[in-house]
C-alpha positions as CSV (number, residue, x, y, z in Angstrom):
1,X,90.5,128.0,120.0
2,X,88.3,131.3,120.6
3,X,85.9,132.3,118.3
4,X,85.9,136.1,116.8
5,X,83.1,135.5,115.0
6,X,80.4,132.9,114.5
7,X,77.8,132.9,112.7
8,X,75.0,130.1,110.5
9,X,73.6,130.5,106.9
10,X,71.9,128.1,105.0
11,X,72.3,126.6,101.9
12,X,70.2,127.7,99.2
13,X,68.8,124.7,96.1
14,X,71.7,126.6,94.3
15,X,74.5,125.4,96.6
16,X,74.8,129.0,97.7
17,X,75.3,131.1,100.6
18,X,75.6,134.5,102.1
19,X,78.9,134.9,103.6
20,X,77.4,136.9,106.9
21,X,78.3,140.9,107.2
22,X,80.3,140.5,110.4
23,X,82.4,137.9,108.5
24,X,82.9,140.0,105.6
25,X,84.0,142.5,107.7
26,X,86.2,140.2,109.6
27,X,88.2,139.2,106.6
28,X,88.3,142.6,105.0
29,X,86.1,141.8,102.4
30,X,83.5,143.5,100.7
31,X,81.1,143.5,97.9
32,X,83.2,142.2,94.3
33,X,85.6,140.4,96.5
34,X,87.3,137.2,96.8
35,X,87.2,134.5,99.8
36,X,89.1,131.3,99.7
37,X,87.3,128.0,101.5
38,X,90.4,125.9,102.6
39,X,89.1,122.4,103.8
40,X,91.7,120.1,106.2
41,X,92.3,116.6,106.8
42,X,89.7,116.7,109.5
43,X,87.4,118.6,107.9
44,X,87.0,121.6,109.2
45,X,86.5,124.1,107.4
46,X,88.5,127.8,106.8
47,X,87.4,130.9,105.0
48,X,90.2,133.1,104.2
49,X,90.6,136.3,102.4
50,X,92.0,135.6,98.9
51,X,95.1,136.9,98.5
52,X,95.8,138.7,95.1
53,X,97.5,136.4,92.5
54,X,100.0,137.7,90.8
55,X,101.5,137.4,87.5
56,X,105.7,137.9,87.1
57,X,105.4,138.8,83.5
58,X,102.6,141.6,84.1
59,X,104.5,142.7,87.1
60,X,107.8,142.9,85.4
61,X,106.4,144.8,81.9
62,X,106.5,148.8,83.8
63,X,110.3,147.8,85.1
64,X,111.0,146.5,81.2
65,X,109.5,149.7,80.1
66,X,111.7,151.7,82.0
67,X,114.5,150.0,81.4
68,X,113.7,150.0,77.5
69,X,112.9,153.7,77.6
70,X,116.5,154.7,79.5
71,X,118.6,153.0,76.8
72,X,117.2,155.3,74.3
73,X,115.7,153.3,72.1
74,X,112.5,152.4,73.1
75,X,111.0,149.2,71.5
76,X,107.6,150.3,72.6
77,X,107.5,153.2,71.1
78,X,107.8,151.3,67.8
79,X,105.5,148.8,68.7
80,X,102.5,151.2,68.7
81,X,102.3,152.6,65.3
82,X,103.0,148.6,64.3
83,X,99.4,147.9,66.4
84,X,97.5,151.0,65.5
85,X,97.9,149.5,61.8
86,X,97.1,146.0,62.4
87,X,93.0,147.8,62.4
């Protein structure tokens, strides 16, 4: 295997480390971002950029929304005077 990019950093009393600027940019990642260490049966060690987690419920409500809104009678409209009261 031929190595992209290699480079050291130390372990601070913390159990931290700087994830070097040529890796970063490597991955893709930058400042506020996510990295993933995946560790194998050998192991060696992988760091990965963290792919984005998604959640079928949150990703469904805009197409629900829609849908709710095209039959005409649109739950969600009623559902914010119900929450504006609830303060």
């Amino acid at each position: 295997m031929t190595a992209l990019v290699r480079e050291r950093s130390k372990i601070t009393a913390k159990g931290q480390s700087t994830v070097a600027k040529a890796v970063r940019q490597a991955l893709g990642v930058s400042y506020g971002g996510e990295i993933d260490f995946v560790v194998d049966e050998g192991g060696r060690v992988s760091l990965l950029a963290a792919e984005t987690e998604t959640d079928p419920v949150i990703d469904g409500f805009p197409a629900f929304l829609a849908g709710d809104m095209a039959r005409g009678t649109p739950i969600a409209s009623r559902l914010v005077p119900a929450i504006s009261r609830r303060g």
